[in-house]
N, C-alpha and C positions, 0 to 999 in steps of 0.2 A: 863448847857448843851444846852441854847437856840441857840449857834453857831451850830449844830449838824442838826438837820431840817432845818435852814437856808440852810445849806452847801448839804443837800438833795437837797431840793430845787431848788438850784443852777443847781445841776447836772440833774434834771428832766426837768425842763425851757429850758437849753444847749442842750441836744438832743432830745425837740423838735423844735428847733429852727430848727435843722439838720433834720428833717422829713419835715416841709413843704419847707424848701429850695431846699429838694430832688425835692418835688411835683412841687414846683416854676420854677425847671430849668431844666423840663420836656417840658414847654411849652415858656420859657422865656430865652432871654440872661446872658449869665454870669455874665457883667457888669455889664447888668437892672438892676439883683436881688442882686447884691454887694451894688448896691447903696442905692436900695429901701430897703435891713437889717438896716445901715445907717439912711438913711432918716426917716422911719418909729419909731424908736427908739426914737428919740427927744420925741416926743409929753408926752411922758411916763417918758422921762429924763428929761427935761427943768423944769417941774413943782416940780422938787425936791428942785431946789435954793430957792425955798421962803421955803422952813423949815430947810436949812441948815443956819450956818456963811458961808459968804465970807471971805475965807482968804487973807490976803496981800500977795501979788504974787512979785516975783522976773525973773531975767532975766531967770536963771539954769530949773524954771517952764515952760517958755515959751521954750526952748531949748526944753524939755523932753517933752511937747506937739507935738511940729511939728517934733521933732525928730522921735518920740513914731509914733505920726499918719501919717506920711509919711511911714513906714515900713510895719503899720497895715493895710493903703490901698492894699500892695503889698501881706499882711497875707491872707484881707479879699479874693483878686481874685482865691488866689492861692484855698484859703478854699472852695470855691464854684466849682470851676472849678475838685477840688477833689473828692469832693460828685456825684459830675456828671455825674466822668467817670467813676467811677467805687458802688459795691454796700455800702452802708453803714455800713455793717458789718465786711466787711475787710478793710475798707478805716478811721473811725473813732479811734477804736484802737490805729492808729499808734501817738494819739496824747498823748497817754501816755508815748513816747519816750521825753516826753518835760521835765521829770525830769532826764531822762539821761542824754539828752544833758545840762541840766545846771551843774549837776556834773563836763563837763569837760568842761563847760564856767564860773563858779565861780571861779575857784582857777586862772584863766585868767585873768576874770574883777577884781574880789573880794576877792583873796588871801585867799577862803575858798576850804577845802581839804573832802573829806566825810569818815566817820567813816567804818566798817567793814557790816555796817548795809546796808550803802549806796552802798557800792560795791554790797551786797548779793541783793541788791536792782533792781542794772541794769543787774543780771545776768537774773534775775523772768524775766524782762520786754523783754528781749532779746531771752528766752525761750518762753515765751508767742507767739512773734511774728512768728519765727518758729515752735511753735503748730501749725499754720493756716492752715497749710499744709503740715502737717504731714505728714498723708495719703500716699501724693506722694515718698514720704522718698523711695528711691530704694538700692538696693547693687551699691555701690562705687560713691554714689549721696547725700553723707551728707549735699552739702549746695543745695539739689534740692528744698527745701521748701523757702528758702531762695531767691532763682531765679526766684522761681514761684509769691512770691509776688512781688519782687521789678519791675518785669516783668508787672504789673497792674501800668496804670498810676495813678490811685484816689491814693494808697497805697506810689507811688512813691514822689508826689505833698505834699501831708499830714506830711510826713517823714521831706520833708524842710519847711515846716510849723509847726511844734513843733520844728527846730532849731533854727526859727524865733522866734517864743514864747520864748526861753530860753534866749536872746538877748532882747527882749522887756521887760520882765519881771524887769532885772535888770531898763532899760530906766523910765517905767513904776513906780518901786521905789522911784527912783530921782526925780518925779514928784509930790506923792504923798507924800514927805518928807517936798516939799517947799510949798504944797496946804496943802489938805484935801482929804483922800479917793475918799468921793462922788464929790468932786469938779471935781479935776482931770477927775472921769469918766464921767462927763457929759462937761467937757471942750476938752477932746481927742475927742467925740461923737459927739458934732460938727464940729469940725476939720474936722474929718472923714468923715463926709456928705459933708462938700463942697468941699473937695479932690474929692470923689468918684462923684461927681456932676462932675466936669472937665473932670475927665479919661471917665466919662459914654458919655459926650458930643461928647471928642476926640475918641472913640471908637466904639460906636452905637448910634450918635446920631440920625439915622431912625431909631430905634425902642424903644423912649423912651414913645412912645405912649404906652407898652406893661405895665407900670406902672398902666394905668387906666384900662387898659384892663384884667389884673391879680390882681388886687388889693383884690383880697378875701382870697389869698393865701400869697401872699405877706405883707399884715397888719401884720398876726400874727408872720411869721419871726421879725419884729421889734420889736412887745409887748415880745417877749420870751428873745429878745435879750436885751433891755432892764430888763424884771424883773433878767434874768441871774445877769448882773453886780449889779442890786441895794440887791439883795439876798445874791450876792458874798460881795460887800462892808459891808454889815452891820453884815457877819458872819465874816467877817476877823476883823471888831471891836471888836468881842469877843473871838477871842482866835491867836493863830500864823498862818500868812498867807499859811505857807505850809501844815497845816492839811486841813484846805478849799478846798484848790487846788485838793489834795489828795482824797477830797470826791468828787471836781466836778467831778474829774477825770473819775467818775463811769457813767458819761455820756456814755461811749463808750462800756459798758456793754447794759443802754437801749439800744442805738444805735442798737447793733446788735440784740436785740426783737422786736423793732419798724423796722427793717430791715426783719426777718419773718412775722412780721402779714402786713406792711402797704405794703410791697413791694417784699412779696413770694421770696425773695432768699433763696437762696441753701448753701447746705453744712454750716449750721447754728451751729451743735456740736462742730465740731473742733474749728469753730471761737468764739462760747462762753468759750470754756475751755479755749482756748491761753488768750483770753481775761480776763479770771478770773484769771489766773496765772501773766497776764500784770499788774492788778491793785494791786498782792499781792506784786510785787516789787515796784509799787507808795507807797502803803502803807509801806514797810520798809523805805523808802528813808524821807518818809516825818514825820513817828513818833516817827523814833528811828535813825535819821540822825542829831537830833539837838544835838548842843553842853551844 
C-alpha cells in the first residue's frame, strides 16, 4: 500500500502548488507565473535521468510530446488565469470534472463505455458542483446554483480545463507507452518550459524582470509542481493509474482549507460539502469503474 501516501502526497504537493500560484499572481502576470511553474520545475526534474533508463524513443513519443505539451501550455494559462479570477475554493473543485469528461471522451478515443458505478459516479460530481451554491436554490430557480457558478470566471476557465485534462490524459498515455513514465514527465516539462518561454516572450516580454523580482514565491510553485509529478509517477508504478488520480483528486478538498486559512474566503461550508460529495463520485468512477 506504498502507492497510497505516495498518492497523498501527490495531492498535498498539487494544492499547494495552487496556494503560492494564488499568492504569485497577486503580484505577477499570468504568463510570468505560467512560465516560471515550468521553468522552476526542471532543476528538480532533470536530475532524475541519471537514476532512471533511457528508453529508446520512437516517432508516435515525439508526436505525444509536442502534441501533449503544446495543449498543456494552453492547460497551464488557462489554470493560472483561473485561480486568479476567482477564489480557490470554488474555482479548484471543478477539476474533478476531469473524470467526467473522460467517461464521454473514452468511448470516443478508446471505445471504453463506464459501468453503472461510473454513471453513479458523474451523477455525485455533478451534485457536488451544484451544492456550491445551494443556498441560493429559490422557488422556480432549480438551475440558479448552476448559473451562479458558471457565472464566475475561475469556475468557468477550470471547467475547460478538466476537459483539457481528459484529452491529454489519453495523449499523455501514448507517450508514456513508447518512453517511460518518468521519462515522458520530464521530456513533456522541458518542452513546456521553452513553449512557455516563447508565449511569455510574445506576451509580457516587459515584465519578465518580475521572475527576479518574485522569485521567493515563485520557486516553490515549481519545487511543488515538480515533486507532484515525480510522487504521481512513482505511485502510479504501483498500482492503476486511476486510483492515483482519484487520490490526487483530493487536492480540491485542501484547496478549499488552504482557501479559508491562506486567503479568508467565504461561504467555505457549502463549498467543502459540494466538494466532498464531488470526490465521492471520483472515487466511484475510479475504484469500481474498472473492468
Amino acid at each position: 500500500m506504498l502507492w497510497l501516501p505516495l498518492a497523498l502526497l501527490t495531492a498535498l504537493c498539487e494544492s499547494l502548488k495552487d496556494v503560492f500560484g494564488k499568492i504569485s499572481l497577486q503580484n505577477s502576470d499570468v504568463y510570468i507565473v505560467s512560465f516560471a511553474l515550468r521553468l522552476f520545475a526542471l532543476p528538480f526534474l532533470i536530475p532524475v535521468l541519471f537514476f532512471i533508463e533511457i528508453p529508446a524513443l520512437n516517432a508516435t513519443f515525439y508526436f505525444a510530446v509536442v502534441t501533449g505539451g503544446l495543449m498543456n501550455v494552453l492547460i497551464t494559462v488557462l489554470y493560472m488565469k483561473a485561480i486568479k479570477a476567482s477564489d480557490l475554493s470554488v474555482t479548484v473543485p471543478m477539476v474533478t470534472f476531469t473524470p467526467l469528461f473522460l467517461l464521454l471522451t473514452s468511448p470516443l478515443i478508446l471505445g471504453e463505455f463506464p459501468n453503472i458505478y461510473g454513471l453513479a459516479g458523474v451523477l455525485f460530481i455533478v451534485f457536488g458542483a451544484y451544492m456550491m451554491h445551494i443556498k441560493h436554490l429559490g422557488k422556480g430557480r432549480l438551475m440558479q446554483p448552476f448559473r451562479l457558478l458558471l457565472s464566475e470566471k475561475g469556475p468557468r476557465l477550470m471547467l475547460l480545463v478538466a476537459f483539457l485534462w481528459s484529452i491529454t490524459a489519453n495523449i499523455d498515455k501514448v507517450g508514456i507507452i513508447n518512453s517511460s513514465p518518468m521519462f515522458y514527465v520530464v521530456a513533456v516539462s522541458v518542452f513546456l518550459a521553452f513553449a512557455m518561454f516563447i508565449l511569455a516572450l510574445i506576451k509580457s516580454y516587459r515584465k519578465l524582470g518580475q521572475i527576479k523580482t518574485h522569485a521567493k514565491n515563485l520557486w516553490p510553485i515549481g519545487f511543488f509542481t515538480a515533486a507532484t509529478l515525480i510522487f504521481q509517477m512513482i505511485a502510479i508504478s504501483l498500482t492503476l493509474v486511476a486510483y492515483v488520480i482519484a487520490i490526487k483528486r483530493s487536492s480540491a478538498l485542501l484547496s478549499v482549507l488552504w482557501g479559508l486559512i491562506f486567503f479568508k474566503e467565504k461561504n467555505i461550508s457549502e463549498r467543502l460539502w459540494g466538494t466532498l460529495v464531488m470526490l465521492l463520485g471520483v472515487l466511484l468512477i475510479a475504484f469500481f469503474n474498472q473492468r
